[in-house]
C-alpha positions in Angstrom: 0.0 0.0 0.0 2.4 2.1 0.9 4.9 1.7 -2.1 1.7 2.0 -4.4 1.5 5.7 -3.0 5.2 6.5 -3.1 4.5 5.8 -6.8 1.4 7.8 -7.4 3.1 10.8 -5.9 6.1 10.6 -8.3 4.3 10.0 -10.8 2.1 13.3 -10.2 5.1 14.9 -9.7 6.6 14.1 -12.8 3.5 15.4 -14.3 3.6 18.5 -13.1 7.1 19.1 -13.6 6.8 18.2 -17.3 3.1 20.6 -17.4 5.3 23.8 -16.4 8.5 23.2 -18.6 10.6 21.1 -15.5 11.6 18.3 -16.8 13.3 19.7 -19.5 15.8 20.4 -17.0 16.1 17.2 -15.2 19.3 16.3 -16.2 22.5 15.8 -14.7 23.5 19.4 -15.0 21.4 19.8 -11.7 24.0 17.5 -10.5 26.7 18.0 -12.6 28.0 14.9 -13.4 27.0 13.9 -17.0 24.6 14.0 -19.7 22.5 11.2 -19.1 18.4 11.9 -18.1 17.9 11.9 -14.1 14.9 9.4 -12.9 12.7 11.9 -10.6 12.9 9.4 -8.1 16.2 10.1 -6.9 16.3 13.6 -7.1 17.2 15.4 -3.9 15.3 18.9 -2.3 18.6 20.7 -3.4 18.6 18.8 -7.2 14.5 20.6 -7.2 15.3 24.1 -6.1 18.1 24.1 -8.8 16.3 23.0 -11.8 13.3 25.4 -10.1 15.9 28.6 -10.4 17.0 27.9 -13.7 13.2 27.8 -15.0 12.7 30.7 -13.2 15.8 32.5 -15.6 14.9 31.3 -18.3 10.9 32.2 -18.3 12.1 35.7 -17.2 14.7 36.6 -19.7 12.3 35.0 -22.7 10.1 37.6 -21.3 11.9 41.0 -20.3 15.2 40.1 -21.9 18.6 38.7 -20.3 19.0 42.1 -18.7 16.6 41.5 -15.9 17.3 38.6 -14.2 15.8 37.6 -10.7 18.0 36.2 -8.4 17.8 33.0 -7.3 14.5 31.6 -5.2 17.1 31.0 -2.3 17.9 35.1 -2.5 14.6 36.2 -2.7 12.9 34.3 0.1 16.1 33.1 2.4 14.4 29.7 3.0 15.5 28.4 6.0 16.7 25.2 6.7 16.5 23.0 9.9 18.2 25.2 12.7 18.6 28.1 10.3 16.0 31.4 9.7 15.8 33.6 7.2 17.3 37.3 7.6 14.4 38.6 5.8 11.4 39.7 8.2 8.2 36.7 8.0 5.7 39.4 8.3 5.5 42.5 6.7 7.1 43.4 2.9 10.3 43.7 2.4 11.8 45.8 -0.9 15.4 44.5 -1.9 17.2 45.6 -4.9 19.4 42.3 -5.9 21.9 43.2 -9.0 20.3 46.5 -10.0 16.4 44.9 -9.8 14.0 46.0 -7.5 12.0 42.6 -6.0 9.7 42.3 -3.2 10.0 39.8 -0.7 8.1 38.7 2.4 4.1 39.5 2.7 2.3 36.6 3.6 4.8 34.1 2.1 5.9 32.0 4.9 7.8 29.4 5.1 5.5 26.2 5.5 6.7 23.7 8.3 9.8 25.5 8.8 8.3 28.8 9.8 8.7 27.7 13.5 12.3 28.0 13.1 12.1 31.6 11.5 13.9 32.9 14.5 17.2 35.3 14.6 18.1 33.2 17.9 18.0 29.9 15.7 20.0 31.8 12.7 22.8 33.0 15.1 22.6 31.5 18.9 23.9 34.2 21.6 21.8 34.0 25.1 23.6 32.4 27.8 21.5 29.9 30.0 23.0 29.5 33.6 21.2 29.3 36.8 20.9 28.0 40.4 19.6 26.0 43.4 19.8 25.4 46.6 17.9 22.8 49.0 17.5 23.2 52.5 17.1 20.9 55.5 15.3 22.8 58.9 14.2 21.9 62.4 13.2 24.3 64.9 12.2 23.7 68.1 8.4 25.8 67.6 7.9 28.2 64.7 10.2 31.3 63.8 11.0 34.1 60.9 11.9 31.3 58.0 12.3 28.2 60.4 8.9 25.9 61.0 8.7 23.4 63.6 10.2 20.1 63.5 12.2 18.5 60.6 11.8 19.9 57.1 12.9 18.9 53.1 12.7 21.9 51.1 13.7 22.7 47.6 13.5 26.1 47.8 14.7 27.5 44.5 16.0 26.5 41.3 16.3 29.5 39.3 17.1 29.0 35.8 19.1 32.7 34.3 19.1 34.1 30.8 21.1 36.6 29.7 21.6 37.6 25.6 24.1 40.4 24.6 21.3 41.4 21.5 24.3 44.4 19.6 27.3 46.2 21.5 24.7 48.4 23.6 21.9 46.3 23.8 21.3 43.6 26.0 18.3 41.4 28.0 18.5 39.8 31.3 15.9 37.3 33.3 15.9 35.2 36.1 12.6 32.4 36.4 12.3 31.5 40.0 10.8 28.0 40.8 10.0 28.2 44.2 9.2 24.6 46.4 9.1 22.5 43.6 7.0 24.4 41.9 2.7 24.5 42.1 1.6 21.2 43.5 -2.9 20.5 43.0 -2.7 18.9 46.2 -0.1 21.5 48.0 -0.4 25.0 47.7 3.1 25.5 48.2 4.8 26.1 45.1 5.1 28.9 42.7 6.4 29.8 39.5 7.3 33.4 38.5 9.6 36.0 36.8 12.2 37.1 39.3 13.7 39.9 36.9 13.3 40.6 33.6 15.4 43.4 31.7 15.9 45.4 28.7 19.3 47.2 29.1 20.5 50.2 26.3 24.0 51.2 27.3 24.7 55.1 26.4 28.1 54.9 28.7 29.9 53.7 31.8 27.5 56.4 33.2 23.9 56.9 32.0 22.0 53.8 30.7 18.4 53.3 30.2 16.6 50.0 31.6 12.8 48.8 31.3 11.3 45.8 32.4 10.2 43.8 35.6 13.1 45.4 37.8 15.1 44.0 40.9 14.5 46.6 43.5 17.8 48.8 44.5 16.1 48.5 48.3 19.3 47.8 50.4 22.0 45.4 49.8 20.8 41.8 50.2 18.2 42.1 47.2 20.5 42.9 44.8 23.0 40.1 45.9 20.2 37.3 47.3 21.4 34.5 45.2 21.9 31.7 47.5 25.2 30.9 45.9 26.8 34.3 46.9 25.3 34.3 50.9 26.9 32.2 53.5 24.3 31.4 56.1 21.1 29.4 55.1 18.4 31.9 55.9 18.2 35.1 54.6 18.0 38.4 57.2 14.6 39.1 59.2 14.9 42.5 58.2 14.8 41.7 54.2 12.1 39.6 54.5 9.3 41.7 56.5 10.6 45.2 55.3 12.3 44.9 52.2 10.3 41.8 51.1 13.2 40.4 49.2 13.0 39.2 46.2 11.5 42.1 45.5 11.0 43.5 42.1 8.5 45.8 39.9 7.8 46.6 36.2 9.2 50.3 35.5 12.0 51.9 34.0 14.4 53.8 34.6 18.1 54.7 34.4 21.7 53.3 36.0 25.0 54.2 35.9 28.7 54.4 37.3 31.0 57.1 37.1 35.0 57.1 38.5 35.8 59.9 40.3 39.7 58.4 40.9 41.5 55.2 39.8 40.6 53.6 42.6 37.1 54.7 43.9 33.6 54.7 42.0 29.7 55.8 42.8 27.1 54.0 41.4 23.1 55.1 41.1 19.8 53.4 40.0 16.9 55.7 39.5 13.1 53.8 38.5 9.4 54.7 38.0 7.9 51.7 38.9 4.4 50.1 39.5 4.9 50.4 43.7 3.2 48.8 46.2 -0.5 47.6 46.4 -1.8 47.6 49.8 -5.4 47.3 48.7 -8.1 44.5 49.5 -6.1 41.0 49.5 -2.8 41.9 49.8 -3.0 44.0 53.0 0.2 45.5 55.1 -0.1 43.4 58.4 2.1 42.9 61.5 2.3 38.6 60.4 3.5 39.6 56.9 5.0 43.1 57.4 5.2 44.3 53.6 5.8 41.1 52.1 2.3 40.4 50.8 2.0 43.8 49.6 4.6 43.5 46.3 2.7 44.6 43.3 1.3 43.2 39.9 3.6 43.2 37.2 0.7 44.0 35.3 -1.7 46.2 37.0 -1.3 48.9 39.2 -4.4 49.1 41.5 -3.9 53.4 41.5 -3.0 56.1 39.2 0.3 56.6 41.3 3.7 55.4 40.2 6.5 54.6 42.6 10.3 56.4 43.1 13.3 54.1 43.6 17.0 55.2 43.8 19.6 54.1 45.0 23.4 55.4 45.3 26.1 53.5 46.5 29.9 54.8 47.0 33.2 52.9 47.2 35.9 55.5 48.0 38.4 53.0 47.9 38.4 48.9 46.8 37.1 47.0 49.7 35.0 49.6 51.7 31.3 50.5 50.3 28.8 52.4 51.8 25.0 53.3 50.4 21.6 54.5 50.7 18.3 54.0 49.3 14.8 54.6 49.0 11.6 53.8 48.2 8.4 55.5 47.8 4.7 55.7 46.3 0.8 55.7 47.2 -0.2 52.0 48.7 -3.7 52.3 49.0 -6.8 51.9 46.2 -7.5 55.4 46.3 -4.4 56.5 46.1 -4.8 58.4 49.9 -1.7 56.9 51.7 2.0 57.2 51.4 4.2 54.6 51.9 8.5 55.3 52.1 11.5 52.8 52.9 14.7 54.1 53.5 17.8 51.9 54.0 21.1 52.1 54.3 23.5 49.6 54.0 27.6 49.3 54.2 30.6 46.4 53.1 34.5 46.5 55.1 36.2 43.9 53.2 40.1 43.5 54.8 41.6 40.3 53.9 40.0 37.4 55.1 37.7 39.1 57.1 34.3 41.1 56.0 31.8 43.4 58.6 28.5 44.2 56.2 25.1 45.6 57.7 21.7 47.2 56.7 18.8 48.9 58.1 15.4 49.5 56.9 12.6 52.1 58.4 9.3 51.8 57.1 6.7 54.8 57.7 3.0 53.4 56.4 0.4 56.4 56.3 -2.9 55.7 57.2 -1.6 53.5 59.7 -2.1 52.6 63.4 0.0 51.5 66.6 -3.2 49.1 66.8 -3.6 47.6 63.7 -6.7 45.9 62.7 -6.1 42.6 61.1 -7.3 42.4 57.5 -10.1 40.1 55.9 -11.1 38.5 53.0 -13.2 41.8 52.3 -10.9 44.6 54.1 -7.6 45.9 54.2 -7.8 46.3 57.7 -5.5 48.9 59.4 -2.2 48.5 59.1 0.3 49.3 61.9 1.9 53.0 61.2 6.0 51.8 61.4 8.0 48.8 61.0 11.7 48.8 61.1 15.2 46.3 61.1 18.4 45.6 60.8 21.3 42.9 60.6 24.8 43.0 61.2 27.4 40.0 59.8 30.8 39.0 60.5 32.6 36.5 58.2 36.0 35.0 58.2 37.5 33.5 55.3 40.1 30.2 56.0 41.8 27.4 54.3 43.7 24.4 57.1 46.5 23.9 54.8 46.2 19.9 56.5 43.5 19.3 54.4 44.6 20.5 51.2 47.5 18.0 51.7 45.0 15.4 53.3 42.7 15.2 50.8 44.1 17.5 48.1 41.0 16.4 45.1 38.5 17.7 47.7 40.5 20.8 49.5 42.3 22.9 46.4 43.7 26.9 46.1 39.9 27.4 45.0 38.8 25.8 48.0 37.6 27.8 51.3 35.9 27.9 54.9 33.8 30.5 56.3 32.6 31.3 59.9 30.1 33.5 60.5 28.0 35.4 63.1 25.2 37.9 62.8 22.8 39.6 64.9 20.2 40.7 63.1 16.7 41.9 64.6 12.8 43.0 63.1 9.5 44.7 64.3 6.7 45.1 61.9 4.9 47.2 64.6 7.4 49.7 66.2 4.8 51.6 68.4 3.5 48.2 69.8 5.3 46.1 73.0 3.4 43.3 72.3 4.0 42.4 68.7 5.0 38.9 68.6 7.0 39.7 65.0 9.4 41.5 66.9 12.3 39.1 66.7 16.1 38.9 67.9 18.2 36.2 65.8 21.6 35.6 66.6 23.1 33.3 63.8 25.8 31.2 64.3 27.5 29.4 60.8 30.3 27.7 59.0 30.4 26.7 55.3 33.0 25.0 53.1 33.2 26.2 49.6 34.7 23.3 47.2 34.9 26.4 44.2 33.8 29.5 45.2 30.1 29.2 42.9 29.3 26.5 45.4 28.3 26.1 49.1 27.4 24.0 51.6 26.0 25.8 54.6 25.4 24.8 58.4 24.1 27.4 60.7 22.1 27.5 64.6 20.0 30.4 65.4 18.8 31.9 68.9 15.0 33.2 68.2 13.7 35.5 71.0 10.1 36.7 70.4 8.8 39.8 71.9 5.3 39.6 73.2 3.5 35.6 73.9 4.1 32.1 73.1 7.4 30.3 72.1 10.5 31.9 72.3 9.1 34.8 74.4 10.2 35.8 78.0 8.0 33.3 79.2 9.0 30.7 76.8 12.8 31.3 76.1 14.6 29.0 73.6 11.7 27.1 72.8 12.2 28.5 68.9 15.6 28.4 68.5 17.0 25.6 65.6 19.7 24.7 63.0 19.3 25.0 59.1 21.2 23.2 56.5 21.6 24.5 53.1 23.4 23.2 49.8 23.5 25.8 46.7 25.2 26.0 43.4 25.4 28.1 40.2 25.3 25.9 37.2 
């Protein structure tokens, strides 16, 4: 049955080669070995479009006359092949003068099956896929800021990056954060969602424009939260109630670094972005200070845009210091004002680094006694929040166990201890708020290459207020963390 087909469709090819003048041109010339007639059977795609060009000259100069010539079908239409695209634009019309003759080229002539590969990034690969994880193991005594009670699995992220350097000044950036595992029917737990995504135009070193969903120059930690680049497990109270790290919002604006000597250098971010929304569902609250207040990257649920800048100095190489701020209108209607200021500072002297940062929140519209919000109302929220975290890391090698075990323990190999105090109040005017938290943090981690980690880190939790780890209940919310993370 089948060979009976493969018949009847040569032979109707055959048919309508010969109908338009083809097979004349069947011969070995499309092959160019001898004079002998070619059975259509064993001609290949590239024998066809051959004899199809030639037929295509000759009809045209018996026509207009040798002088106007098309090009070949290839020319005109760039016909892709697998893996390859066309240079020519799939949509649209497209004018190109080819040896002195005007033709026109594109309009609705795709490219049948192939059309899916009509794609510059199929033509000419040049994005860079990279990424990373990390997977964390958790028991604390009763529940804390980031620690639940009892044992705990957690893939936390795996966080695939793309960046693609489109011309010399033009370049994209994005980061897909798979939280959990991802969304689970039967869970809840996972989530799936654009971290950062960035158009970049580079004027120079010190004014270039950005648009997109933007990672929020609030502080230090959210511009450097990569698991990979931290060296405890959890992340700091203060960016995780205040400056709800990852934080990020679709605007635009403009970055930049200028050198005032050889050795120091002061860099700014300035953005317009979508801001907070503090309306109905996605209230400010003492249990979620402003973390469940991030805005759409979408919609904006009031007319008001939000102000973001940033500047950061370095007078010399190893010593930073910076300041930030963020503000806009929270609320539906646009009423009440919302502002974060932070500050934030690195002393890096051989193997030892200090680095802090602070946060204030001021929430308009707010309360010292906040009323808890509904499925139907906002509630109150409380009227300040502030925090803070200060880290001490020391950087060490034995050289025992680079001779020990020297495939394990190389020159690219490290230690780290570290310490830091670190505390959070999402209702400053309150003495009972139980989400005021002191967290001393005590760590080590062993670097094999310095893009991976493996992390191991006890923290002291002392709750203000009632319940575990109160006054009343000291040390019942303390617990250790384990975390593994790697770029890739």
């Amino acid at each position: 049955m089948k060979s009976s087909l493969t018949l009847g469709a040569l032979g109707a090819a055959a048919m309508l080669l010969g109908q338009f003048g083809f097979m004349d041109n069947v011969h070995a010339a499309g092959r160019g070995v001898s004079d002998s007639v070619t059975p259509v059977s064993v001609l290949t795609a590239e024998d066809i479009n051959k004899i199809v060009d030639m037929r295509v000259e000759q009809r045209v100069q018996e026509i207009l006359g040798p002088q106007s010539t098309p090009p070949p079908s290839s020319d005109l239409f760039d016909t892709p092949q697998m893996g390859q695209t066309t240079q020519s634009p799939i949509r649209g019309v497209e004018q190109k003068k080819i040896d002195g003759v005007d033709w026109v080229t594109g309009g609705s002539v795709l490219q049948g099956g192939r059309t899916i590969y009509a794609k510059p990034f199929v033509r000419a690969p040049k994005t860079i896929v990279g990424g990373y994880m990390d997977f964390t193991i958790s028991d604390c005594n009763g529940g804390t800021q980031d620690c639940s009670r009892g044992l705990e699995f957690d893939q936390e992220r795996f966080v695939p990056f793309f960046y693609s350097q489109v011309t010399d000044r033009l370049s994209v950036a994005a980061e897909v954060e798979i939280e959990h595992g991802g969304p689970q029917g039967n869970q809840g737990d996972g989530d799936v969602k654009i971290e950062f995504a960035t158009m970049d135009y580079r004027f120079t070193d010190w004014f270039n424009f950005r648009g997109g969903i933007i990672l929020i120059p609030l502080g230090r930690f959210n511009l450097i939260h990569d698991s990979p680049l931290n060296d405890l497990p959890l992340r700091p109270m203060v960016t995780r109630r205040v400056i709800p790290s990852t934080f990020a919002e679709s605007g635009l604006g403009f970055f930049g670094t200028v050198y005032p000597t050889a050795l120091s250098k002061v860099d700014y971010e300035f953005y317009i972005t979508q801001g907070f929304d503090g309306g109905t569902g996605n209230a400010i609250s003492e249990s979620s200070g402003l973390r469940s207040s991030r805005g759409s990257f979408k919609d904006d649920n009031n007319e008001n845009k939000a102000i973001v800048s940033r500047i950061s100095v370095s007078p010399i190489l190893g010593i930073e210091v910076a300041g930030s701020v963020h503000h806009s209108k929270y609320d539906d209607n646009s009423n009440d004002s919302l502002t974060i200021w932070a500050i934030d500072g690195l002393l890096q002297r051989g193997p030892f680094e200090l680095m802090g940062e602070a946060a204030w929140a001021r929430i308009g519209g707010g309360s010292s006694n906040p009323i808890a919000p509904t499925t139907t109302s906002a509630g109150t929220p409380p009227n300040r929040m502030s925090g803070y975290y200060v880290q001490g890391n020391y950087h060490f090698m034995p050289e025992f166990l680079k001779q020990w075990a020297p495939s394990h323990f190389t020159d690219a190999s490290t230690f780290t201890a570290v310490v830091r105090w670190g505390q959070v109040d999402t209702n400053t005017q309150s003495s009972t708020n139980r989400r005021e938290i002191d967290r001393l943090t005590l760590g080590v981690n062993f670097r094999p290459v310095e893009d991976a980690v493996f992390k191991f880190a006890y923290t002291f939790n002392d709750h203000n207020g009632f319940g575990e780890g109160s006054p009343s209940d000291p040390g019942a919310a303390n617990g250790w963390q384990f975390s593994m993370a790697t770029y890739f």
